[in-house]
N, C-alpha and C positions, 0 to 999 in steps of 0.2 A: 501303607506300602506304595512304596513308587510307579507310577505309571510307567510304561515302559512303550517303545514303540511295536514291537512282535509281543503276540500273546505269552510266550516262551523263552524271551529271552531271557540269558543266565543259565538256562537249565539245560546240564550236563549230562548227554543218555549216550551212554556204554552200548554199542549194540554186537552181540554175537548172536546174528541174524543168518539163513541161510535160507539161498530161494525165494521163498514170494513170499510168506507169514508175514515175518517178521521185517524182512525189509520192507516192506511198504506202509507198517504200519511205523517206521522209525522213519520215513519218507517224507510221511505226514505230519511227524514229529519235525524233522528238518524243515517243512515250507512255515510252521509255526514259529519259526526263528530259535529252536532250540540246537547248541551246538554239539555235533553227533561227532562220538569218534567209533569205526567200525570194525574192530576187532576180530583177525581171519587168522586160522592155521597157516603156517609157511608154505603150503602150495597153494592157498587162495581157497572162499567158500566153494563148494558145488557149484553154482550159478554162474560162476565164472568163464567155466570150460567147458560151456555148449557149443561156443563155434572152436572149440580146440587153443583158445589163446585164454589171455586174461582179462579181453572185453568184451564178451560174450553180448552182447544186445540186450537179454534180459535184465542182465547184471548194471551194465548201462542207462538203463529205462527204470532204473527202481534204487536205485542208489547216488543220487546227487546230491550234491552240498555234505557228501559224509568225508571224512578225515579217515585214511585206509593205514590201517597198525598190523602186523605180524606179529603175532605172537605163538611161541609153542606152548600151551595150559598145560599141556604135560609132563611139561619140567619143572623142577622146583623154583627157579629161578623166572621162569616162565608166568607162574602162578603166583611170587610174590610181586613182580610188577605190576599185574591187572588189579590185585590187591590194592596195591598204591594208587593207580589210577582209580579203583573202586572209591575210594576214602572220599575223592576229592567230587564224587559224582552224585548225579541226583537220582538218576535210572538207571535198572540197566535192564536191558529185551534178550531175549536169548527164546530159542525154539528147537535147543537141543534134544534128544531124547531123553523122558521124563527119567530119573536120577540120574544124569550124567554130570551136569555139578556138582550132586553131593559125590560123586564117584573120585571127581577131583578135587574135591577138598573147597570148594566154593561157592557151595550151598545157602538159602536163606540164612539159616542159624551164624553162619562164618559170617556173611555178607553186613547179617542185622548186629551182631557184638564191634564188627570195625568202624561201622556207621550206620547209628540206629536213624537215620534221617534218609539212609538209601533205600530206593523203592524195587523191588526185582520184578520186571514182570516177566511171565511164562508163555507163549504160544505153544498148546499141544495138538495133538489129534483129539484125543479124546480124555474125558474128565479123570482126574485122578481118584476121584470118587468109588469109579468102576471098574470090574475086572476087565478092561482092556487096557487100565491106564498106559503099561508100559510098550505097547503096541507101538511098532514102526508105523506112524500115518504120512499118507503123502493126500494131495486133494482129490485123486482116483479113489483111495482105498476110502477116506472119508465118505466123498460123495456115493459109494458103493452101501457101506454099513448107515447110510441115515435116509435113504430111500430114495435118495435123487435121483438113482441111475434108474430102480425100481418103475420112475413115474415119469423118468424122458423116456421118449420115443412115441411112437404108433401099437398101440394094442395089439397087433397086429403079429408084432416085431419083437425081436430081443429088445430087455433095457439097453439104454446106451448112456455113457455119462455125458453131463451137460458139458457145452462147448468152453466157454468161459471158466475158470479157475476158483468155483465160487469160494469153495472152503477156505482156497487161502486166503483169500481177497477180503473176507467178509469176519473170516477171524482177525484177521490182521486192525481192520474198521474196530471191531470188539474189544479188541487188546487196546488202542487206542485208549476208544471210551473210557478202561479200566485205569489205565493211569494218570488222564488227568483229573480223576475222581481221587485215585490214590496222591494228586498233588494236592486236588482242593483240601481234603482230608487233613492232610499231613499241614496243612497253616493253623488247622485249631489244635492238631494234637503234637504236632511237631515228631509224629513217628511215622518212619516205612512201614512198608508192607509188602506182604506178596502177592501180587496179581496171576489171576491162570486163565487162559481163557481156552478151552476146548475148541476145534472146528466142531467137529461134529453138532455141540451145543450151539454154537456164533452160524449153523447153517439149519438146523431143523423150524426155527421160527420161521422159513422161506417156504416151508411146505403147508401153509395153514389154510390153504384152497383144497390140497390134495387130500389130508389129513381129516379136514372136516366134513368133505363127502365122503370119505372111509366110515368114519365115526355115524354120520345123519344117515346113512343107507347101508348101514350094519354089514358092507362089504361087499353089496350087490354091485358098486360101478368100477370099471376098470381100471386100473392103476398109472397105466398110460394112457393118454388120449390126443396124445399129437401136439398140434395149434389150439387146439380149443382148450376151453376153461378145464382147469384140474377136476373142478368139481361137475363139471358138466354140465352146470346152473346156470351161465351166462350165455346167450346169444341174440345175435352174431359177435363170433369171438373165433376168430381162425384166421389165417392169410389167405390171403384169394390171387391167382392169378393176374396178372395186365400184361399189356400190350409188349413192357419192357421189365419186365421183371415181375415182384410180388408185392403185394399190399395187405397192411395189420389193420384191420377193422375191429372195434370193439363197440358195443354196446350197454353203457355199465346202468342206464337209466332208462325206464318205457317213454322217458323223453325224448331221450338219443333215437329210441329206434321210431318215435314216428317221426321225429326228423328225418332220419334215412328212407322212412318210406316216400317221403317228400323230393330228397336227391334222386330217389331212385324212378321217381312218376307213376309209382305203386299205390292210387287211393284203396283198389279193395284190401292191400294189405294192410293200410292202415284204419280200415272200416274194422277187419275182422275178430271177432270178439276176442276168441281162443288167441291172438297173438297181441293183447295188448299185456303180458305180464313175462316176465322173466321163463319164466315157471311153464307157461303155455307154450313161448316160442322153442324152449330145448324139448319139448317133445317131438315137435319138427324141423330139427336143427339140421338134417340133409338137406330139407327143399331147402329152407333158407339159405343155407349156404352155397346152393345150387343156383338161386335166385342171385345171391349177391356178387357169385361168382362171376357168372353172365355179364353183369352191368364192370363190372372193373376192366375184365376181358376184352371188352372196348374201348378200352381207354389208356393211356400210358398210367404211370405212377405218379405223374406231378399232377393229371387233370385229373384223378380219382385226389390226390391229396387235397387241391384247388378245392374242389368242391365239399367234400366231406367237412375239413375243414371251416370252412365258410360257414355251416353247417351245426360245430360246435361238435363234430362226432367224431372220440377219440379214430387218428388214424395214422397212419404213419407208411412210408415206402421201405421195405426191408433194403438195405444198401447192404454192399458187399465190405468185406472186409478195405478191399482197397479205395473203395467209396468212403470209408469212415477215415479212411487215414487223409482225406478234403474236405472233409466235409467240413461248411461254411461256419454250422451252429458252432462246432467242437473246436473249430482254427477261432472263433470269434473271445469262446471261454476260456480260452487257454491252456487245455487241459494236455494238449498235445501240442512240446515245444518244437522247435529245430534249434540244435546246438553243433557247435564247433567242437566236437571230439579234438582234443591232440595228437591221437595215433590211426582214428577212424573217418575222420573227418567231419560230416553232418551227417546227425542221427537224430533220430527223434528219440524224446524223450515224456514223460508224465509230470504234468503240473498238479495242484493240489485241488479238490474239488470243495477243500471247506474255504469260504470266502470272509473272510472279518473285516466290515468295514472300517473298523480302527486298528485294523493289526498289518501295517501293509506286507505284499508278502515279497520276500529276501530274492533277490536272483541267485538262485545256487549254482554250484560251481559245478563241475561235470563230475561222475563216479570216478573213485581214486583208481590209480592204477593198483597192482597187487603190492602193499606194503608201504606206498608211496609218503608215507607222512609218518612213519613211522620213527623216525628220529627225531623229528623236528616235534613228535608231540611228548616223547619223553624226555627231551634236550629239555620242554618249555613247561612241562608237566610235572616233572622229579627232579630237574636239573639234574640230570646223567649226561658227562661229558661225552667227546668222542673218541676217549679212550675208553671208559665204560661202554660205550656202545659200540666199538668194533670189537671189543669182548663179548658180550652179549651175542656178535652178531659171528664168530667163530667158533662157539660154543652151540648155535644151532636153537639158538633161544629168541633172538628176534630175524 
């Protein structure tokens, strides 16, 4: 097989994507040099029309380098162009509600007889395995039914869901994984397949802190417990107050912490027997963290970082949102671009976080406007003149 320059080039992925699932796992698909075309109902996906137009910012930030097609799947006519275009594809992502394909006639079965070499992958909520399959999920109601919301907060407190968007974000990661295994696959056997990937499933391995103090203490520790470690086993493990904000201290080694007792100028603490073991120090995990608190409280977040660091003891200054959108490491990796919108002007946008050093990665182009490539990919796709296509496009079909 031929070397090629992008891990993916050649490979043709179909995406009817909506919101964060799917498009970001067909994102990751597009920085891999595979050429996406993104296939939207005639008023545009959901994502679109959060700020009330067609470039909504999310929509913008998670769809680059894709090829923007209308299509009506509801029309007959509608349904045998994606067909055609199906034929000629390698993937295709979708994160519809579970049987909504087969409802339109578009299903694995239809998919795998027109082209047994096309790969369907699925993003859902939850496994089709179980009775919730057919469950409307979004990453609230996931994160809600897989215990995350259960084990964010303060003991104290209601659950709350976690801030970040994990279920889509991490199913999406999942769904990934799942098809280019269904590509490796498909070179020995030469047949698709269909890929599913549950949130629910692609998020419950993130709880296996929480999960195994549930299980090793038969249900005596609390289900939330703040900053501090899930399992309540690790300390110091919390954020601590400074001068200018807050600081993540962690301790994952009895190395780490007589290190810290060193930063800190604590000999009896690192003398004392009872705190040389994990195990010892969370039984007195308020002084400690009363102690650690004290010493950061003095200090801004660079000179508690300066030091700690220096130190080798995980630690880190919690930065605010508008912090992260500067910050040096993240401008340095690329992972947050600035681009030239056409209609927005500069927007930031998401770079890819997998790195192939023989795979350079593609400059993509900005999110399509609603439709925007839409003749020109079936003009160069099907060869449909533009008389065919101001039919199609009168008729309510593209």
């Amino acid at each position: 097989m031929a070397v090629t320059d992008r891990a993916l080039q050649g490979v043709t992925v179909l995406e009817l994507g909506q919101i964060y699932n799917v498009p970001y796992c067909v994102l990751l698909l597009a920085n891999l040099g595979a050429e996406v075309i993104k296939i939207e109902p005639l008023t545009g996906e959901p994502a679109r029309q959060r700020a009330g137009g067609q470039d909504a910012t999310p929509f913008v930030m998670l769809n680059s380098g894709k090829r923007g097609v209308c299509l009506n799947l509801k029309s007959d006519k509608g349904k045998e162009l994606f067909l055609a275009l199906a034929a000629q594809a390698d993937v295709v992502v979708e994160n519809y509600r579970a049987g909504t394909l087969d409802k339109l006639g578009l299903g694995f079965e239809v998919l795998h007889a027109l082209n047994p070499r096309l790969i369907l992958a699925s993003g859902r909520g939850f496994s089709r395995k179980g009775p919730h399959r057919s469950l409307a999920a979004m990453d609230l109601t996931v994160q809600a039914m897989t215990g995350v919301m259960a084990a964010t907060g303060f003991a104290d407190n209601p659950p709350v869901k976690a801030g970040p968007a994990f279920a889509d974000f991490l199913g999406g990661v999942h769904l990934l994984a799942g098809i280019l295994a269904a590509l490796l696959q498909r070179e020995r056997t030469g047949q698709g397949q269909h890929v599913e990937v549950a949130m629910q499933d692609a998020l419950l391995p993130a709880l296996a802190s929480n999960l195994s103090a549930l299980i090793d203490s038969e249900g005596a520790l609390p289900e939330r417990t703040g900053n501090r470690h899930g399992g309540l086993a690790l300390c110091p493990y919390n954020t601590y107050s400074a001068e200018d904000g807050w600081v993540a201290i962690f301790c994952a080694t009895d190395r780490q912490w007589l290190s810290l007792c060193d930063v800190l100028h604590r000999p009896d603490l690192r003398a004392d027997p009872t705190l040389q073991t994990n195990p010892g120090r969370a039984k007195r995990m308020d002084e400690l963290d009363g102690i650690v608190g004290e010493w950061t409280g003095a200090r801004t977040r660079r000179e508690c970082l300066a030091l700690l660091g220096q130190a080798g003891i995980p630690a880190a200054p919690v930065l605010a949102l508008h912090e992260v959108l500067h910050d040096e490491q993240i401008e340095a990796s690329g992972m947050l671009r600035t681009i030239q919108h056409p209609r927005r002007g500069a927007m930031r946008v998401f770079g890819s976080p997998i790195d192939l050093s023989d795979s350079p990665r593609p400059e993509l182009a900005t999110a399509p406007g609603l439709g925007e490539h839409t003749r020109g990919v079936l003009r160069d796709r099907l060869h449909l003149s533009d008389a065919d296509l101001d039919a199609l496009q009168s008729e309510g079909v593209i």
